[in-house]
NUFIDREN-604510 format. One record per residue (C-alpha): residue number from 1; residue in one letter; x, y, z. Coordinates in pm, 1 decimal, padded with zeros to 6 digits. Each point is the difference from the previous one (the first is absolute). Layout:
<atoms>
{k=NUM r=a c1=X c2=Y c3=Z}
...
</atoms>
This chain:
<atoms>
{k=1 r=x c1=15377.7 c2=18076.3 c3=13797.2}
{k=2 r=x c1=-00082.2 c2=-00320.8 c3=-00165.5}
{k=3 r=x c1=-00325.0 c2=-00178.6 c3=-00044.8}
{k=4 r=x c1=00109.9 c2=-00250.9 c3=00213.0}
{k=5 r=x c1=00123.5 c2=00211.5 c3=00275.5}
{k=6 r=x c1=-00286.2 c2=00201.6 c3=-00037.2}
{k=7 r=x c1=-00226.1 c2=-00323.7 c3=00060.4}
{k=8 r=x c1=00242.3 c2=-00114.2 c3=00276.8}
{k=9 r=x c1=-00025.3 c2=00346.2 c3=00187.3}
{k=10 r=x c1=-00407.3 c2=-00009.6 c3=00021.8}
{k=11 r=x c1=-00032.2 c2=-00322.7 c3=00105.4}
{k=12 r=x c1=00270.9 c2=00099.6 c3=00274.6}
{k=13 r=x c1=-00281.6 c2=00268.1 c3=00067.2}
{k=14 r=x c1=-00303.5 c2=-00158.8 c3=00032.4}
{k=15 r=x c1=00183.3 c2=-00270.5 c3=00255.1}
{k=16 r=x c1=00082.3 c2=00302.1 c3=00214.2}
{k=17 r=x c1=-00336.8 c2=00176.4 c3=-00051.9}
{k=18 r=x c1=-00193.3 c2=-00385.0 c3=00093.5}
{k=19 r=x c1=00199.0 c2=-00071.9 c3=00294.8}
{k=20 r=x c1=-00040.8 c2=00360.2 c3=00131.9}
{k=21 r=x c1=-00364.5 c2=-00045.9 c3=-00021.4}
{k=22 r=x c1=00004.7 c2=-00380.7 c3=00172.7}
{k=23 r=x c1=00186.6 c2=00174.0 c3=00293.0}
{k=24 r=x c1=-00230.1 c2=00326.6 c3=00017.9}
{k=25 r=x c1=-00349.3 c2=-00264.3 c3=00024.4}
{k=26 r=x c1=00199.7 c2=-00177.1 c3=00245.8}
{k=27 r=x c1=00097.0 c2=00314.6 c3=00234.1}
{k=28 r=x c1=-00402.0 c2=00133.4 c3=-00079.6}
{k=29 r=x c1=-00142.0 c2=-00357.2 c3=00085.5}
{k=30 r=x c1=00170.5 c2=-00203.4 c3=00223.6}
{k=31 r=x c1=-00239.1 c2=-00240.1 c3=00100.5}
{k=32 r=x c1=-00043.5 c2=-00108.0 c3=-00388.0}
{k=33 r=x c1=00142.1 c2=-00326.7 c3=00051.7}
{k=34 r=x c1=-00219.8 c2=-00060.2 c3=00302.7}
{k=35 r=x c1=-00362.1 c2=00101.0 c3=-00207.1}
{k=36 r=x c1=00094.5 c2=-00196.4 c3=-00298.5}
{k=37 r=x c1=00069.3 c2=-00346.6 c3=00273.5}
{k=38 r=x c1=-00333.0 c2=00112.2 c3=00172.0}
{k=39 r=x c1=-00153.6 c2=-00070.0 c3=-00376.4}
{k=40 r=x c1=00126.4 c2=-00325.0 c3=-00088.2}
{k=41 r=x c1=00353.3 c2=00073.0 c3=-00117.2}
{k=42 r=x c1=00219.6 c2=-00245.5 c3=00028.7}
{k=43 r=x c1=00143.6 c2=00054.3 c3=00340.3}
{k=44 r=x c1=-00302.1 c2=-00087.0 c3=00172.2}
{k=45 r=x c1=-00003.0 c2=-00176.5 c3=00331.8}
{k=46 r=x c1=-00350.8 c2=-00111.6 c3=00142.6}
{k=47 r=x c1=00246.4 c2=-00109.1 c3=00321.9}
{k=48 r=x c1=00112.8 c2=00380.0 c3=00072.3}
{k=49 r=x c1=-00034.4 c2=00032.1 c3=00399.1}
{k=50 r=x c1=-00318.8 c2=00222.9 c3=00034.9}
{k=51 r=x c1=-00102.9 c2=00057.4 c3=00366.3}
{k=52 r=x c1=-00339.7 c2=00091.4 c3=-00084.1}
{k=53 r=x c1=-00246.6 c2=-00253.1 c3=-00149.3}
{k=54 r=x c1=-00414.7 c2=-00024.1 c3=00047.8}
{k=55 r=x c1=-00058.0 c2=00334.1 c3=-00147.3}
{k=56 r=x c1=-00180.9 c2=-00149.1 c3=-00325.4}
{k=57 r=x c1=-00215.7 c2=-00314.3 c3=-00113.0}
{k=58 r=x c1=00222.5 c2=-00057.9 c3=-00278.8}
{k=59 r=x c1=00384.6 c2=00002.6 c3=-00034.2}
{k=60 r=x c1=00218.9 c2=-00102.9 c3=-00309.4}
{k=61 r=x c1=-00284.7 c2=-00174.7 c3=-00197.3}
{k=62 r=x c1=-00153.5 c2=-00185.9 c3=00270.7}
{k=63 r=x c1=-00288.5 c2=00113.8 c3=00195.9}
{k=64 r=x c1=-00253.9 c2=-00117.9 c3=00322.3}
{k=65 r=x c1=-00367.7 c2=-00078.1 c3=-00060.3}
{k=66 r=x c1=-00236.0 c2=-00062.4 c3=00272.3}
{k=67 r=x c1=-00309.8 c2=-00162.1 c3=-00070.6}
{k=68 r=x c1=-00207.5 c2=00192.5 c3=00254.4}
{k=69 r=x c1=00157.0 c2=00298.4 c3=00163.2}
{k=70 r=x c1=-00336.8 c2=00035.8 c3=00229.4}
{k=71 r=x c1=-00008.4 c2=-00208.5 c3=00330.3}
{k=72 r=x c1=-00222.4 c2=-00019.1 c3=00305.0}
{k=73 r=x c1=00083.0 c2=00134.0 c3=00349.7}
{k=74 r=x c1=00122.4 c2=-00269.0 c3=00222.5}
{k=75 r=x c1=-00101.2 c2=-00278.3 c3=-00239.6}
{k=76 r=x c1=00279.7 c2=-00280.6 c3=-00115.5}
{k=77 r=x c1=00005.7 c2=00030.3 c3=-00379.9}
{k=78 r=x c1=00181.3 c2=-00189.4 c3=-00252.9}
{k=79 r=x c1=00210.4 c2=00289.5 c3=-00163.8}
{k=80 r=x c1=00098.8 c2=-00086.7 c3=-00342.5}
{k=81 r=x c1=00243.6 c2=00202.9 c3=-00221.9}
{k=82 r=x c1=00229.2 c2=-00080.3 c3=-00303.9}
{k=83 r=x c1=00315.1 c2=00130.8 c3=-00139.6}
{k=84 r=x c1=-00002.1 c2=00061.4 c3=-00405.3}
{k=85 r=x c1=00251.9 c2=00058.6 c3=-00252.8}
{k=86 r=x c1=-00014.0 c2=00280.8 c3=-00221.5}
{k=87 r=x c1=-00267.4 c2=-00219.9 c3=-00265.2}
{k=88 r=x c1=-00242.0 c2=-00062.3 c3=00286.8}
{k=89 r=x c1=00120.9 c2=-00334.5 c3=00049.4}
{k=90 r=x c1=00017.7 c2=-00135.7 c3=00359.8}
{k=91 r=x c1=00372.6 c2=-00079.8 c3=00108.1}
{k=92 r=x c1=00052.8 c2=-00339.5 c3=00165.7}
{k=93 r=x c1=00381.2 c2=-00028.5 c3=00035.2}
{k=94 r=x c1=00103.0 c2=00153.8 c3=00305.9}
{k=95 r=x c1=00346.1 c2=00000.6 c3=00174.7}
{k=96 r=x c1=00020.9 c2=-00099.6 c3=00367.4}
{k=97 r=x c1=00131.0 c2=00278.8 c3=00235.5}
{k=98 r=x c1=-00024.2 c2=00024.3 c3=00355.3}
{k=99 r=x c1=-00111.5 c2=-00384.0 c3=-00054.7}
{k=100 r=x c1=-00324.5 c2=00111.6 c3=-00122.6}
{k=101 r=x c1=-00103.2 c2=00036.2 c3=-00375.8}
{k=102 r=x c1=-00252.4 c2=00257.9 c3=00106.1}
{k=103 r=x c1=00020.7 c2=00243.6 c3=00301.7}
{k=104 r=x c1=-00372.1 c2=00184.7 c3=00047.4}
{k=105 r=x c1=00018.6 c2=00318.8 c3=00213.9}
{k=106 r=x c1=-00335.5 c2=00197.0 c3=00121.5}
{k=107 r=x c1=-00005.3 c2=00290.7 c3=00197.4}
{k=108 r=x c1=-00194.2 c2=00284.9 c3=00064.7}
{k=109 r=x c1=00032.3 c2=00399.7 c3=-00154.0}
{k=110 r=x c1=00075.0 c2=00097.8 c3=00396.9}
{k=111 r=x c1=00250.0 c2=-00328.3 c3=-00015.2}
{k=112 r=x c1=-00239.6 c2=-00177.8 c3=00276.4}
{k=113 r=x c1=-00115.7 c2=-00336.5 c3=-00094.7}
{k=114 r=x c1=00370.8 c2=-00174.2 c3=-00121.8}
{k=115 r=x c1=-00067.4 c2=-00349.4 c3=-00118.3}
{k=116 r=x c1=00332.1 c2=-00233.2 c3=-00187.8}
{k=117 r=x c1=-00173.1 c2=-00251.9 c3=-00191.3}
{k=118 r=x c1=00125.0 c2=-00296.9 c3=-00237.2}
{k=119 r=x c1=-00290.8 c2=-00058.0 c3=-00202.7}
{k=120 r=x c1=-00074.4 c2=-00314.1 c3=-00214.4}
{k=121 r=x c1=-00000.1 c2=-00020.4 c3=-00382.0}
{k=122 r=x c1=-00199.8 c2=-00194.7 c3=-00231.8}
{k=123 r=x c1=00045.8 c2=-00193.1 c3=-00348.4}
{k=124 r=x c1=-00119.8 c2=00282.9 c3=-00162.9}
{k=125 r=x c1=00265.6 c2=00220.5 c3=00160.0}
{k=126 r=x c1=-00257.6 c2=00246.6 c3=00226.4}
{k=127 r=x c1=00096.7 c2=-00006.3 c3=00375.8}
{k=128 r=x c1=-00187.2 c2=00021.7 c3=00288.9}
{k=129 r=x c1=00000.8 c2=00054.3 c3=00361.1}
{k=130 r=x c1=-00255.6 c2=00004.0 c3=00238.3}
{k=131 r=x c1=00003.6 c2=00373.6 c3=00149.0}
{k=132 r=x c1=-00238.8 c2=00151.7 c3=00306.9}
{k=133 r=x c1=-00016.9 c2=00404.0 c3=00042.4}
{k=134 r=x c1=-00145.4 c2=00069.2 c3=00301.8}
{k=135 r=x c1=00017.8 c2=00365.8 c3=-00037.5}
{k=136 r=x c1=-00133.7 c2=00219.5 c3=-00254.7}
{k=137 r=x c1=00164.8 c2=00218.6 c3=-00227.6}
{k=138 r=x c1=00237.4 c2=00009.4 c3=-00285.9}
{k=139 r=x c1=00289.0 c2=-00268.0 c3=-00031.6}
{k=140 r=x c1=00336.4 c2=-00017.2 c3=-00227.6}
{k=141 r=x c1=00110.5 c2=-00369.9 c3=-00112.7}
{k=142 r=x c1=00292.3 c2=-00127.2 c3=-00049.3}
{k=143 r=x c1=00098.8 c2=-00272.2 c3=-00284.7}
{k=144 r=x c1=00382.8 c2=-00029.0 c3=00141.8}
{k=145 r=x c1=00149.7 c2=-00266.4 c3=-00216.4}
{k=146 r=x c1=00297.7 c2=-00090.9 c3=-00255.5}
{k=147 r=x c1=-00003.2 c2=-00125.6 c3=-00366.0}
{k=148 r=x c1=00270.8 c2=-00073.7 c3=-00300.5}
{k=149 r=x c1=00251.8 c2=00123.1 c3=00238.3}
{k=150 r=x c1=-00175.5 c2=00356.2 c3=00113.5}
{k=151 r=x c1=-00187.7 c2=00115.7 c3=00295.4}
{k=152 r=x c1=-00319.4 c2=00156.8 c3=00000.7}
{k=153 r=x c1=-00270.0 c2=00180.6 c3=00224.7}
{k=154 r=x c1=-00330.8 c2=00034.3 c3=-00169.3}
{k=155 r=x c1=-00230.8 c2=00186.9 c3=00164.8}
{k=156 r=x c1=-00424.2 c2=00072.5 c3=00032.8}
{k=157 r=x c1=-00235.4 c2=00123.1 c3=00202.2}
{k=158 r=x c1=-00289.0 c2=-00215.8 c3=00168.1}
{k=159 r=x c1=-00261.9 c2=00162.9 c3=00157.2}
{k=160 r=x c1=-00199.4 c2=-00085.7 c3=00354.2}
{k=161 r=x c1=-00352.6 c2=00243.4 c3=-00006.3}
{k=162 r=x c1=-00052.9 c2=00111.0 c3=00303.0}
{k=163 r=x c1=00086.5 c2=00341.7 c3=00226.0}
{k=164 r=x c1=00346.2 c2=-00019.0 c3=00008.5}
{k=165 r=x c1=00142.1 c2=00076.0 c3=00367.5}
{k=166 r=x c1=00400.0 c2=00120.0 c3=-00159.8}
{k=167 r=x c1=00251.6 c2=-00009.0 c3=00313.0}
{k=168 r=x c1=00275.9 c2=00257.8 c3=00021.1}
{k=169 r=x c1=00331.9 c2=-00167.6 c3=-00078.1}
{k=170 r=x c1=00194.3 c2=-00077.7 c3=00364.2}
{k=171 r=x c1=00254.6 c2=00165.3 c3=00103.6}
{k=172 r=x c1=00359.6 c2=-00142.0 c3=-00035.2}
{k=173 r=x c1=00130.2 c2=-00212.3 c3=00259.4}
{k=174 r=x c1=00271.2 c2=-00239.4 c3=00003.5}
{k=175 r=x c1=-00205.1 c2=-00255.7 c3=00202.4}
{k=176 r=x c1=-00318.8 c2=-00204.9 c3=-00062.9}
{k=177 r=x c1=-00187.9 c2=-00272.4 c3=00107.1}
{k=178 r=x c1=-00116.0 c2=-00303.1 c3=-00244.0}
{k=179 r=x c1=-00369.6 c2=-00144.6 c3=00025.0}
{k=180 r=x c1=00161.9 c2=-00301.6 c3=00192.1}
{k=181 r=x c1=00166.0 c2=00180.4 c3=00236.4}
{k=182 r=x c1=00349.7 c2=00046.1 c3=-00121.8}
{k=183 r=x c1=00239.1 c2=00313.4 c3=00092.1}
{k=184 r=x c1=00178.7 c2=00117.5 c3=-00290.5}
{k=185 r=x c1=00238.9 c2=00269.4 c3=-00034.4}
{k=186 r=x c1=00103.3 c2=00183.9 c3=-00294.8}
{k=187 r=x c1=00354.3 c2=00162.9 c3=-00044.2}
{k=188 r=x c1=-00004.4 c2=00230.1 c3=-00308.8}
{k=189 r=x c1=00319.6 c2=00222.0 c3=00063.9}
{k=190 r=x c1=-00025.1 c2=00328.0 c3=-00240.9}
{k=191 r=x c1=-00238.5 c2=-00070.3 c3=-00260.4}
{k=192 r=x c1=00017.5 c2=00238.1 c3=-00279.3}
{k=193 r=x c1=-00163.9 c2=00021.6 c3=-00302.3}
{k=194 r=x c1=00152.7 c2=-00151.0 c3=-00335.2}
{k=195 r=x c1=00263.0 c2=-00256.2 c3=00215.0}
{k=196 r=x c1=-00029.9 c2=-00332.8 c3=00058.7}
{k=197 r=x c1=-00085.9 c2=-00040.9 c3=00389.3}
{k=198 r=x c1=00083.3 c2=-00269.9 c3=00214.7}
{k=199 r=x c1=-00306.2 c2=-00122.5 c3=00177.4}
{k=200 r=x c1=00045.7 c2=-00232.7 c3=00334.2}
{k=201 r=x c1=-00277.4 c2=-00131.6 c3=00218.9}
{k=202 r=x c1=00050.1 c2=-00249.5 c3=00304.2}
{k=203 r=x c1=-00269.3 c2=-00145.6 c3=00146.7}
{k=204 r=x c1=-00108.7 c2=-00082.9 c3=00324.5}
{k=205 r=x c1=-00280.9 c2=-00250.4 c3=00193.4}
{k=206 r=x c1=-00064.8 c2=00066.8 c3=00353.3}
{k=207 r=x c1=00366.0 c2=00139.9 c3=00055.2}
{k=208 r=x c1=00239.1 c2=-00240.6 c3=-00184.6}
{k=209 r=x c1=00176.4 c2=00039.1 c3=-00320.7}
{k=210 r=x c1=-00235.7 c2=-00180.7 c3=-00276.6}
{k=211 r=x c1=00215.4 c2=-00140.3 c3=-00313.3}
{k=212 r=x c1=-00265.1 c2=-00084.2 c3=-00314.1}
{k=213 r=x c1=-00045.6 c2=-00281.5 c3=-00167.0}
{k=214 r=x c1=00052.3 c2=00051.9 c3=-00378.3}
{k=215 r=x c1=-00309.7 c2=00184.9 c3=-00188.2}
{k=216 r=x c1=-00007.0 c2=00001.4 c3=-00373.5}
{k=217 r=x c1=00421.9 c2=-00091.4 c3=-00050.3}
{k=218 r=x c1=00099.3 c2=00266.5 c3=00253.3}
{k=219 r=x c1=-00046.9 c2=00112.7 c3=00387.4}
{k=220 r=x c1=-00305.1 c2=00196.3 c3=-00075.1}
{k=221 r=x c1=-00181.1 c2=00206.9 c3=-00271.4}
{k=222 r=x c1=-00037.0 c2=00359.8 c3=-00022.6}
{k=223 r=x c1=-00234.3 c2=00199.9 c3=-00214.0}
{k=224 r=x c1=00029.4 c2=00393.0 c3=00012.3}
{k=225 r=x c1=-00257.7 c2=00244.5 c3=-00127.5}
{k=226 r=x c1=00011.5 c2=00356.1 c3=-00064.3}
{k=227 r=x c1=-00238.3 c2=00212.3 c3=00155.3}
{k=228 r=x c1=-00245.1 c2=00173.8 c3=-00258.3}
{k=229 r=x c1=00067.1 c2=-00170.8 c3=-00307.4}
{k=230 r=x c1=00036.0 c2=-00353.2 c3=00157.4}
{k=231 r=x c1=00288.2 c2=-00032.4 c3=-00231.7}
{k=232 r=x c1=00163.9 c2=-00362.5 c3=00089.9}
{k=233 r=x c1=00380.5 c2=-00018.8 c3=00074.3}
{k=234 r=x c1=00252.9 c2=-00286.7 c3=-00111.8}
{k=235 r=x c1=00201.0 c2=-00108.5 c3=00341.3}
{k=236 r=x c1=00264.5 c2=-00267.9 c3=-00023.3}
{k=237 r=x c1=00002.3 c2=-00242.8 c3=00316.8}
{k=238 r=x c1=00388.6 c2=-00029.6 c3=00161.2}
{k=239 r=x c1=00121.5 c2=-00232.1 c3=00233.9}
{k=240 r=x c1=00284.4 c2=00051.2 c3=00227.5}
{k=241 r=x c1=-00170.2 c2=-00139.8 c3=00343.6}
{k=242 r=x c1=-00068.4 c2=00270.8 c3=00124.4}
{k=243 r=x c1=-00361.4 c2=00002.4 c3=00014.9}
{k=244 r=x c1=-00175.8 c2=00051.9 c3=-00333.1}
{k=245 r=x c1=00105.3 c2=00255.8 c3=-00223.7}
{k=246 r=x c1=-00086.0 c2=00139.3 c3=-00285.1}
{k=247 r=x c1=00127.3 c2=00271.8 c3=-00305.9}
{k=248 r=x c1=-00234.4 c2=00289.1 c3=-00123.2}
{k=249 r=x c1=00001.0 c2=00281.6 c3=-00162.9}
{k=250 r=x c1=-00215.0 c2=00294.0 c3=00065.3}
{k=251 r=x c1=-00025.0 c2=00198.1 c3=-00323.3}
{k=252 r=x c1=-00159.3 c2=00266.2 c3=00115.0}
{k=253 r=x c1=-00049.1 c2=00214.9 c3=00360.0}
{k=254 r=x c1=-00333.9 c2=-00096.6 c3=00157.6}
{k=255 r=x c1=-00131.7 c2=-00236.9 c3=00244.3}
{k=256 r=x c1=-00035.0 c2=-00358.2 c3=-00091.1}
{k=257 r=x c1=-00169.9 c2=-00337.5 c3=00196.7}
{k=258 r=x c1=00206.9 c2=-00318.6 c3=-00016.5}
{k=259 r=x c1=-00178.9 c2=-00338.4 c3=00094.0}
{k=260 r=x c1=00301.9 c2=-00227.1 c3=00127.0}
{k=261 r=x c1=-00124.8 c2=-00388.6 c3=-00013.9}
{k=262 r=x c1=00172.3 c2=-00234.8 c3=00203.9}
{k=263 r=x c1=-00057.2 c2=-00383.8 c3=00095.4}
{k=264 r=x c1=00071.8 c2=-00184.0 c3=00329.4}
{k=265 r=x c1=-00197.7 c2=-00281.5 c3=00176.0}
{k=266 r=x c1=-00121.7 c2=-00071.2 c3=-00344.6}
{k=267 r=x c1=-00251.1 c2=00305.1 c3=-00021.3}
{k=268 r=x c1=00065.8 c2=00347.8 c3=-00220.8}
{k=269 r=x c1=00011.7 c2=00318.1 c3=00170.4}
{k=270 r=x c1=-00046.3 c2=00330.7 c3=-00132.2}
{k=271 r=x c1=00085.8 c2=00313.6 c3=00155.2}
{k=272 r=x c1=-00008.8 c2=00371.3 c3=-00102.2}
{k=273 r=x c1=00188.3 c2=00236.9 c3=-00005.2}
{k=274 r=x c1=00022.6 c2=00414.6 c3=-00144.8}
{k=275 r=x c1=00335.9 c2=00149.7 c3=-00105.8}
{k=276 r=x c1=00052.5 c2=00380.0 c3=-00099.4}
{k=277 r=x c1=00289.2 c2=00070.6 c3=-00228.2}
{k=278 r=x c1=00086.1 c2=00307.7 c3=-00025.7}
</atoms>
């Protein structure tokens, strides 16, 4: 055989030989493509759905500081906290969602104690809201908020000294009463874990049908939060008018409390209430 050929015939080879080996990592590792996005590579998407959020004080270079995590029982505080990039410098550019730049959720560890605030930010970029505990114990907050395009939920503890009287979780129930008085009804169908579940609630006040006055560019708000690990859920608010609805997904099987908001008569409601999936 000529040089040539001879040249021709091993390169022929080590194609084969390569190629094999590409396809062999491939069938070993499939997920390869998805570790090397999760690092950087050039697929990544900071706007991939992720149902579970509020698990960590920092997320994709940004990250929560509070100025003081320790508050007094049943005093009004001014609670101040600031979101960073990943130099230490405080972000001031934030996105309006839910037509708020900043949505500040406190709750506590046995999910008692729900409180939706909007809090206020200064020139220097810190915001602030003024917050009363009037139970001790530990508490989870939530920085819910949206900037450069991407959603976030930040997450820290604050901490209310004290004996700490933890309530068992309630039982699930698909009807509960607000602290003004109004009926509301949740239909849930077959919630499973990992699907998107349609959420309905109709309300009631003193036996007639109640139809809500917008609340934050929808019918109502709702806020869901896994038992345990407090872990904070994305829902997406529908409108059909049928009541207020809402889209969520459960990742996991567990029980989980979801604080529905709602405004009529120009007041905010909040009711509670637990779902199992399972």
């Amino acid at each position: 055989m000529s040089t040539p050929a001879k040249l021709a015939a091993f390169a022929t080879t080590l194609a084969v030989l390569f190629g094999g080996g590409a396809l062999a990592g491939a069938a070993i590792d499939p997920n390869r493509g998805e570790s090397d996005t999760e690092h950087g590579g050039a697929d990544d998407d900071h706007d991939a759905p992720d149902p579970v959020r509020g698990l960590a004080v920092a997320e994709h270079d940004l990250r929560v500081v509070v100025e003081n995590p320790e508050l007094r029982r049943g005093q009004s505080e001014r609670l101040r906290f600031r979101i960073v990039d990943e130099r230490g410098e405080t972000v001031r550019d934030f996105d309006v969602e839910h037509e708020k730049r900043m949505h500040l959720i406190v709750a506590r560890r046995d999910l008692t104690g729900f409180q939706h605030l909007h809090p206020e930010q200064a020139a220097d970029g810190t915001w602030a809201a003024d917050v009363a505990l009037p139970e001790a114990g530990s508490y989870r907050l939530f920085a819910d908020f949206a900037a450069g395009g991407t959603s976030y939920t930040l997450a820290s503890d604050l901490r209310v000294d004290g004996d700490a009287d933890l309530q068992p979780l309630p039982a699930p129930a698909s009807t509960a009463v607000s602290e003004g008085g109004y009926a509301v009804r949740m239909h849930a169908g077959d919630v499973r874990p990992g699907r998107e579940a349609d959420l309905r609630f109709t309300i009631a006040k003193d036996g007639h049908a109640v139809r809500t006055e917008p609340y934050l560019g929808a019918g109502g708000h709702l806020v869901a939060l896994r038992e345990g690990d407090m872990a904070f859920l994305h829902v997406h608010p529908t409108d059909d008018g049928a009541g207020i609805g809402f889209m969520a997904t459960f990742p996991t099987a567990g029980r989980y409390r979801l604080f529905l908001q709602f405004k009529h008569a120009g007041r905010v409601q909040t009711v509670a209430f637990t779902q199992e999936v399972k």
